[in-house]
N, C-alpha and C positions, 0 to 999 in steps of 0.2 A: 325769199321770205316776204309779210307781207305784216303789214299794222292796221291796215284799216280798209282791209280787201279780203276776198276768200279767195284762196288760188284753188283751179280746176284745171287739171290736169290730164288731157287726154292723149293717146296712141291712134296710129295708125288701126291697129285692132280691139281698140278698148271701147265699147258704149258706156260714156259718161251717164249711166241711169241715177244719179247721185251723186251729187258734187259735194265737195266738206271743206267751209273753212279754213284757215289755219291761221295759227301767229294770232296776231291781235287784230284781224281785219275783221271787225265783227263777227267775235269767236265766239261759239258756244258750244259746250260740253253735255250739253242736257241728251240725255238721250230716252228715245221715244217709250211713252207707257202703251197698257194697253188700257188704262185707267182714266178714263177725261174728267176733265177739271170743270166745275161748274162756272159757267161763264156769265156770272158777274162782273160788273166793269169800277170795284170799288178799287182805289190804288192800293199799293204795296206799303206797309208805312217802314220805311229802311232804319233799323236799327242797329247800333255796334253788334249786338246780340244777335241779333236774326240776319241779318243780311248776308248770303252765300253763294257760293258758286253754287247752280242748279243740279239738282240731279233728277231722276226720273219721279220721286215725289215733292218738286219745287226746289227752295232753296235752305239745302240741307249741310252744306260742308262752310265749315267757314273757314273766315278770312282772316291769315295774320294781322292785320288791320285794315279792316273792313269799316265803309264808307261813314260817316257820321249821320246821324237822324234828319227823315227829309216828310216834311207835310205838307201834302196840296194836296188840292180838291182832284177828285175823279173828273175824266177830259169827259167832258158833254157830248160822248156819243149815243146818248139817245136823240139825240135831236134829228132833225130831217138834214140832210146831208143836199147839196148843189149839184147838180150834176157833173160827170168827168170834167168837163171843159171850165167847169167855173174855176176862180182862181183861188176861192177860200178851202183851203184844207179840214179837214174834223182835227181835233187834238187828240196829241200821243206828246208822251213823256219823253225827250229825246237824250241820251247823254255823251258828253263829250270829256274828254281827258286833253286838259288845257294846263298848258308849261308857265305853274303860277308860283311863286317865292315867297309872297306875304299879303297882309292883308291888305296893303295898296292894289296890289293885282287883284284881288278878289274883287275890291270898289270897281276899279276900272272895270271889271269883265261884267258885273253888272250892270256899273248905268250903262255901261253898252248894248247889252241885250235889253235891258227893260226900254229902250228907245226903239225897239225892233215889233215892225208891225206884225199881229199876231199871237205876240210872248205874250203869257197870262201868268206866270211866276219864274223866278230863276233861284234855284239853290246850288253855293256851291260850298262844296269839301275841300280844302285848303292840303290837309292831309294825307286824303288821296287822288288829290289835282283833280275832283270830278269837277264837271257844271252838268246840271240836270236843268231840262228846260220844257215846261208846261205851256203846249203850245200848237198854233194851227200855223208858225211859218216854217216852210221847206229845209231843210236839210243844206243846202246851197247859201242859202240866205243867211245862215244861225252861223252858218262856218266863214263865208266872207265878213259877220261881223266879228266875231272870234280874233279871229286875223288880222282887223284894226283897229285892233287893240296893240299889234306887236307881239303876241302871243302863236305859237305853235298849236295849234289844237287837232285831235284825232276823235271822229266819229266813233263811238264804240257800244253804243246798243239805241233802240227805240222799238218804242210799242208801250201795250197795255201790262202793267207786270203780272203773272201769274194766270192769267185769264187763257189762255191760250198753250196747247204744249208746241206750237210754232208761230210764233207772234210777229217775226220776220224773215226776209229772205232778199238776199243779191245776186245781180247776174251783173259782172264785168268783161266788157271787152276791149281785148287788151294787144291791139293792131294787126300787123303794122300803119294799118292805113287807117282804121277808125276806132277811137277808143270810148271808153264811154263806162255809165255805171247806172244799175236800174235799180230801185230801190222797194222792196212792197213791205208793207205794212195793216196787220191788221189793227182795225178799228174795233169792230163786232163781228158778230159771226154771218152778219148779214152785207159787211161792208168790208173794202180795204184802200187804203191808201197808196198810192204808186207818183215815187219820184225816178225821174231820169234823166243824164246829163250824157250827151254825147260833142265830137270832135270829129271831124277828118270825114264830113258826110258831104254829098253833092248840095248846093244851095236849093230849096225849093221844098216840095211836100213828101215825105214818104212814109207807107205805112209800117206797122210793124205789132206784130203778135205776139203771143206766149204761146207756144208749139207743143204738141202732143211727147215729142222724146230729147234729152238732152243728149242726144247720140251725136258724133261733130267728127267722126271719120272722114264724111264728105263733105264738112265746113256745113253751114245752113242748110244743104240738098240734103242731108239725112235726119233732119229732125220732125220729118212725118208733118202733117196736119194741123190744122189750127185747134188748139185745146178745146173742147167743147166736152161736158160730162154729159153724160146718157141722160142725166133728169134737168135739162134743159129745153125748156118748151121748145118744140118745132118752127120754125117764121121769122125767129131772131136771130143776131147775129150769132157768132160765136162765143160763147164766154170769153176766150182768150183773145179776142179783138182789139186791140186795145187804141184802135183810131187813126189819127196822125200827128207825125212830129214834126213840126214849120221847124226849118235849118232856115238860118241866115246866111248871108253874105261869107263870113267866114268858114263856114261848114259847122257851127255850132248851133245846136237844139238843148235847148232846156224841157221839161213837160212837170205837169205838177198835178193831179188828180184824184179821182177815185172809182172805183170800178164794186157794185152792186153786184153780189152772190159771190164775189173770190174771195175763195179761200186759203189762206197763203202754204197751209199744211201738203192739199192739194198742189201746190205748184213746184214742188222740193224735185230737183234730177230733171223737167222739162228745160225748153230753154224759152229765152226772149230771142226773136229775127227780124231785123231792120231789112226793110226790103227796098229795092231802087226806085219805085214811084210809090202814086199816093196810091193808085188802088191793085196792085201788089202783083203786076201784070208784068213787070219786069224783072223779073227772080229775087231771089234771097240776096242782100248785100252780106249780109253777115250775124253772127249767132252768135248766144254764149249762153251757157249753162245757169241753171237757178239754182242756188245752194241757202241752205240753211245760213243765216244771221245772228249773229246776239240779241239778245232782247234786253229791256231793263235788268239792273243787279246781275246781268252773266259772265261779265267781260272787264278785268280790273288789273289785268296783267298789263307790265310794264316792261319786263323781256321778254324776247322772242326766244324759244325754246329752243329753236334747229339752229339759231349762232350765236346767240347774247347780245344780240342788238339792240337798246333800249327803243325807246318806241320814240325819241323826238330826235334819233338818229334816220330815221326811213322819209321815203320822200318819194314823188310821183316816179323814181326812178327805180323802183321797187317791183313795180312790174316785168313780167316776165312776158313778152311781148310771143304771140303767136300766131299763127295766119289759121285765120277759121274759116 
C-alpha cells in the first residue's frame, strides 16, 4: 500500500501503457471526459458545499466532511516564466495532510511556512488536518519545513484546481539501488512544472528523459525513444529531454524546473529514465512509469483501502521495491 506514492505494477509480460495510483499517494478518482474544461487559471474557492471528490464533470460528490473555505489569489501564471534551470518556480496551490491536534499546531505550522522562501499564502483546515500552500517553493522544501515543526505531514495534491482534466503526474522509482520520485505539474497549457528527488545514483552528471512507452519488461531497454510529439518543430531537442541532473557526493540529486509545451495529460503510461552519463551514451540506468496524480480538492482520504492503515501509520518503508 502506499500514502503518498502511486504504485506501478508490472509483470514480466504486462506493458505498463498506464499506471494508476493507489491508496493515498496522490490518488485520484477523476476519470477522463471527452469534454475539456476551459482553461482559465482563476482558483477553486473550496467550500463545505462544494468541495468534492472529482469526477468526470469536476468536483461532484461530496465529502462527509469536507475541507473548510480557502481564498487566495490565482498563482500568476501568466507571467513569463525563467527558464528550466532557473531556480524560481511559477506557482501552484500545493496540499498537504499535516498530523495537527489544535490550534497551537495550526500557529506553529504557519509561521513556519510563512518564513519559507516562495510561500505567497498558507491556509489550513484543522478539521481535516489540510495545509494548502500558494506558492513558488518546491515540494522538498514545503515538506522539510512541515517536518520542523515535529509534525508528520503527507503530500497529497498540487496544481491548478479545475483548469485541467490532468493537472499532475508521478513516476517513482522504487530500487533497489536507486530510488527517487519525479513530480510534474501543470502550470498552463503552454507550461509545466517538474520536480525531482533521486538517491543511490553515481556521483557526477547524468541525463535523463521522458521516454516514448512506459513498457518496463526489459527495465529501461523497453521504453522506446525520447518523447517527442509529431507537432514539434524539426532542429530542436526533444520535447521529452529533460537535461541533466548534477548528483552529489552521496548519490543524491534534487532538480527543480519547468519545461515549455509539456503537457502533463500527454505524459500519463510513458516513463521518466535516468541514464548513466550526461549525454546519455552509456545506457539506461533505470526507469519508472508516469501515472496520473491527485490534483487540488481530489485526495482527502485518511485510510488506505486495501488494509486500514491510516495514513500517519505509512512511512518510506511503504515501498515496494523492484529492480527496473
Amino acid at each position: 500500500m502506499g500514502f503518498l506514492r502511486s504504485v506501478t505494477t508490472t509483470t514480466k509480460t504486462a506493458i505498463a501503457a498506464s499506471a494508476l495510483p493507489v491508496a493515498f499517494t496522490l490518488y485520484s478518482s477523476q476519470s477522463s471526459t471527452p469534454n475539456p474544461k476551459p482553461h482559465n487559471l482563476s482558483f477553486l474557492s473550496i467550500s463545505s458545499s462544494s468541495l468534492r471528490p472529482p469526477t468526470r464533470f469536476g468536483l461532484a460528490k461530496n465529502l462527509a466532511s469536507p475541507p473548510s473555505a480557502v481564498k487566495m489569489e490565482a498563482p500568476t501564471s501568466d507571467r513569463k516564466h525563467t527558464p528550466q534551470e532557473d531556480a524560481v518556480l511559477p506557482e501552484l496551490l500545493t496540499e498537504f495532510m499535516v498530523n495537527m491536534k489544535c490550534e497551537g499546531c495550526v500557529n506553529s505550522v504557519k509561521n513556519k511556512l510563512q518564513t519559507v522562501n516562495g510561500v505567497k499564502n498558507v491556509e489550513v483546515d484543522l478539521g481535516n488536518q489540510v495545509v494548502r500552500v500558494l506558492g513558488s517553493s518546491p515540494v522538498k522544501t514545503l515538506t522539510e519545513a512541515l517536518e520542523q515543526t515535529g509534525r508528520k505531514a503527507r503530500l497529497i495534491g498540487q496544481g491548478v484546481p479545475e483548469d485541467f482534466l490532468v493537472s499532475a503526474a508521478v513516476a517513482e522509482f522504487k530500487g533497489p539501488d536507486i530510488f527517487g520520485v519525479v513530480r510534474f505539474a501543470q502550470v498552463n497549457m503552454e507550461l509545466a512544472r517538474i520536480e525531482a528527488n533521486f538517491s543511490g545514483l553515481s556521483p557526477g552528471k547524468h541525463g535523463w528523459t521522458i521516454n516514448e512507452f512506459g513498457d518496463l519488461t526489459r527495465g529501461a531497454a523497453s521504453t522506446g525513444q525520447v518523447y517527442n510529439p509529431a507537432d514539434q518543430e524539426s532542429g530542436k531537442e526533444p520535447l521529452g529531454d529533460l537535461g541533466t541532473l548534477e548528483v552529489d557526493e552521496k548519490g543524491d540529486a534534487f532538480f527543480s524546473g519547468v519545461k515549455q509545451k509539456l503537457r502533463v495529460v500527454d505524459l500519463i503510461g510513458r516513463s521518466a529514465v535516468v541514464y548513466g552519463t550526461e549525454d546519455k551514451s552509456n545506457g539506461c540506468l533505470t526507469a519508472a512509469v508516469i501515472a496520473r496524480s491527485a490534483g487540488v480538492g481530489e485526495n482527502y482520504k485518511k485510510v488506505c483501502t486495501c488494509d486500514g492503515t491510516i495514513i500517519w501509520e505509512s512511512s518510506n518503508k511503504d515501498f515496494v521495491t523492484s529492480k527496473v
